[in-house]
C-alpha positions as CSV (number, residue, x, y, z in Angstrom):
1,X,72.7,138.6,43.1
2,X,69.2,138.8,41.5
3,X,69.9,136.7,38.5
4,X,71.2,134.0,41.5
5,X,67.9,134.3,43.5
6,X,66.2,134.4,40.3
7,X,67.6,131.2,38.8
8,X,67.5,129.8,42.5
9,X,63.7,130.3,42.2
10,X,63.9,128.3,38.7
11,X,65.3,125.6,40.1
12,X,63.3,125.0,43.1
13,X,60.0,125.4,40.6
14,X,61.5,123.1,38.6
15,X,62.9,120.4,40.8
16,X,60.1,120.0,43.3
17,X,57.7,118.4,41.0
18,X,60.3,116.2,40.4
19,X,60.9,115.2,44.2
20,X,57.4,114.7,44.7
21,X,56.8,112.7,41.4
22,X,59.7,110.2,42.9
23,X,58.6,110.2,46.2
24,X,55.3,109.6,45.0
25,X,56.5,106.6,42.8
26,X,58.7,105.3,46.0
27,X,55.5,105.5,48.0
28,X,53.4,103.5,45.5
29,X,56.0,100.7,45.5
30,X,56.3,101.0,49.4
31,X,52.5,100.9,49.6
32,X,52.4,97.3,46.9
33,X,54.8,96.0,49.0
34,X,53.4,96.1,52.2
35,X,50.3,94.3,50.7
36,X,52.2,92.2,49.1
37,X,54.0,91.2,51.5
38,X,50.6,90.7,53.7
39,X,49.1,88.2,51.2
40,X,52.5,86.3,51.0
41,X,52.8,86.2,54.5
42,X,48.4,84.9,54.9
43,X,49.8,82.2,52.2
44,X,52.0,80.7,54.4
45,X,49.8,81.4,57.9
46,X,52.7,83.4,59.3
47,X,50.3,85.3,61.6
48,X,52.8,87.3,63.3
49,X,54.1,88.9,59.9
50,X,50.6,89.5,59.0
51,X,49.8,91.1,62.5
52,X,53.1,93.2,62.0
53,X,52.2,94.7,58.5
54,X,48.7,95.9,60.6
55,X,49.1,99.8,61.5
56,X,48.8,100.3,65.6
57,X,45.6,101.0,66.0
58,X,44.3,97.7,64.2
59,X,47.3,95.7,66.3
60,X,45.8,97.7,69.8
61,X,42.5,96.5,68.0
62,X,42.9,92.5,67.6
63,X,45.9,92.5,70.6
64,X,47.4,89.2,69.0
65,X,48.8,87.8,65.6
66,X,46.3,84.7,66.6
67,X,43.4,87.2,66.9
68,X,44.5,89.0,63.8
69,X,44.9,86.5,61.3
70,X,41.1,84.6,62.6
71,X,39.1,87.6,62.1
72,X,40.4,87.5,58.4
73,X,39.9,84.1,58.2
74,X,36.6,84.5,59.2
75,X,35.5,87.4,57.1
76,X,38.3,88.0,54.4
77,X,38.5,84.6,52.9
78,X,38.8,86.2,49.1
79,X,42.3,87.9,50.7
80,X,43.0,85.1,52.9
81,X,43.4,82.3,50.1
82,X,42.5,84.1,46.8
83,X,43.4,82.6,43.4
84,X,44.7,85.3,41.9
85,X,45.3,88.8,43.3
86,X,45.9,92.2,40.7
87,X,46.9,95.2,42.1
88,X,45.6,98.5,40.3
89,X,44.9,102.0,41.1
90,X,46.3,103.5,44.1
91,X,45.8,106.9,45.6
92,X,48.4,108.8,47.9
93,X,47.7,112.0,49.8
94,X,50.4,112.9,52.4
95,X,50.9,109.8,54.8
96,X,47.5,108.1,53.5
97,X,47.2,105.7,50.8
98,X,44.1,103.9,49.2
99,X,45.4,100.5,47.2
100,X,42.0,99.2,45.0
101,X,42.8,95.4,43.7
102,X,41.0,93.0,41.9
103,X,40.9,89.7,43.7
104,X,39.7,86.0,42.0
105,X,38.6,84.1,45.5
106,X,38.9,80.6,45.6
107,X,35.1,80.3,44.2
108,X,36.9,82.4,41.1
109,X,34.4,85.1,42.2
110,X,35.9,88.4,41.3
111,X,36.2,91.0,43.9
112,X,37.6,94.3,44.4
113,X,39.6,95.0,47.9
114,X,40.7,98.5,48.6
115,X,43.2,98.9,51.3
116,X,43.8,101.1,53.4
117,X,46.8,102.4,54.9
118,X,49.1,104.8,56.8
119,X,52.7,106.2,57.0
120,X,54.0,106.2,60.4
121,X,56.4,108.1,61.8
122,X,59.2,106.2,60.6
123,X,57.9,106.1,57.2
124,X,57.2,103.2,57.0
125,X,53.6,102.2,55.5
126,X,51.4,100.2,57.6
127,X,48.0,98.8,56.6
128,X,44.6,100.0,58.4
129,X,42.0,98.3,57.2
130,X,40.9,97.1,54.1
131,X,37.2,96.8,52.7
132,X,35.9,93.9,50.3
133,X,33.2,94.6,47.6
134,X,31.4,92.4,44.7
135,X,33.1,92.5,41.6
136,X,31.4,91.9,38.3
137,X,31.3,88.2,37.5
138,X,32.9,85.2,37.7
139,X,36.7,84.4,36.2
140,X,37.1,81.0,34.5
């Protein structure tokens, strides 16, 4: 009976890294493809995807898909129609998740865009905001 508990012990040491290394790894790819899925969806002015992919509180926010998608015409033009768009580093900590990217704007003015976003309660990943700063340079 000992050696059982014991070994059960093992296992669970063992295994749980493992779960949350996958889950982790599942939530990154949930996490790029909300955003991705986002910048497809600004491409081809589909405003009520865009609004859709936005958690609740930014929807309750803006109240329409029309609302939505002009304040990030007006003010996230680099995200709206960028050139090019790399995702890198992304940081997960329970049901929050910070996505950095580099975006070329249509100037082909980098810029780096950090997202944002939240797992709600039916785990799916819903973005919250997402903040645009200067990047270094210009991409030719």
């Amino acid at each position: 009976m000992l050696i059982a508990v014991g070994l059960l012990g093992l296992t669970a040491w063992v295994v749980r890294p493992l779960f949350e290394a996958v889950r982790n790894e599942a939530d990154r790819q949930a996490v790029h493809e909300v955003i991705q899925s986002q910048l497809d969806a600004l491409k081809a002015d589909d405003a009520d995807r865009v609004f859709e992919l936005a958690n609740p509180a930014m929807r309750a926010r803006f109240r329409t898909p029309a609302n939505f998608m002009a304040m990030i015409k007006a003010e996230y033009e680099a995200i709206y129609r960028p050139r090019a768009v790399f995702f890198q580093d992304v940081l997960i900590r329970g049901d929050l998740a910070l996505q950095r990217l580099l975006v070329v704007d249509s100037h082909s003015k980098a810029v780096t865009a950090t997202y944002f976003l939240q797992r709600q309660q039916d785990g799916a990943w819903r973005i919250g905001g997402c903040r645009l700063a200067p990047g270094e340079g210009m991409v030719v």
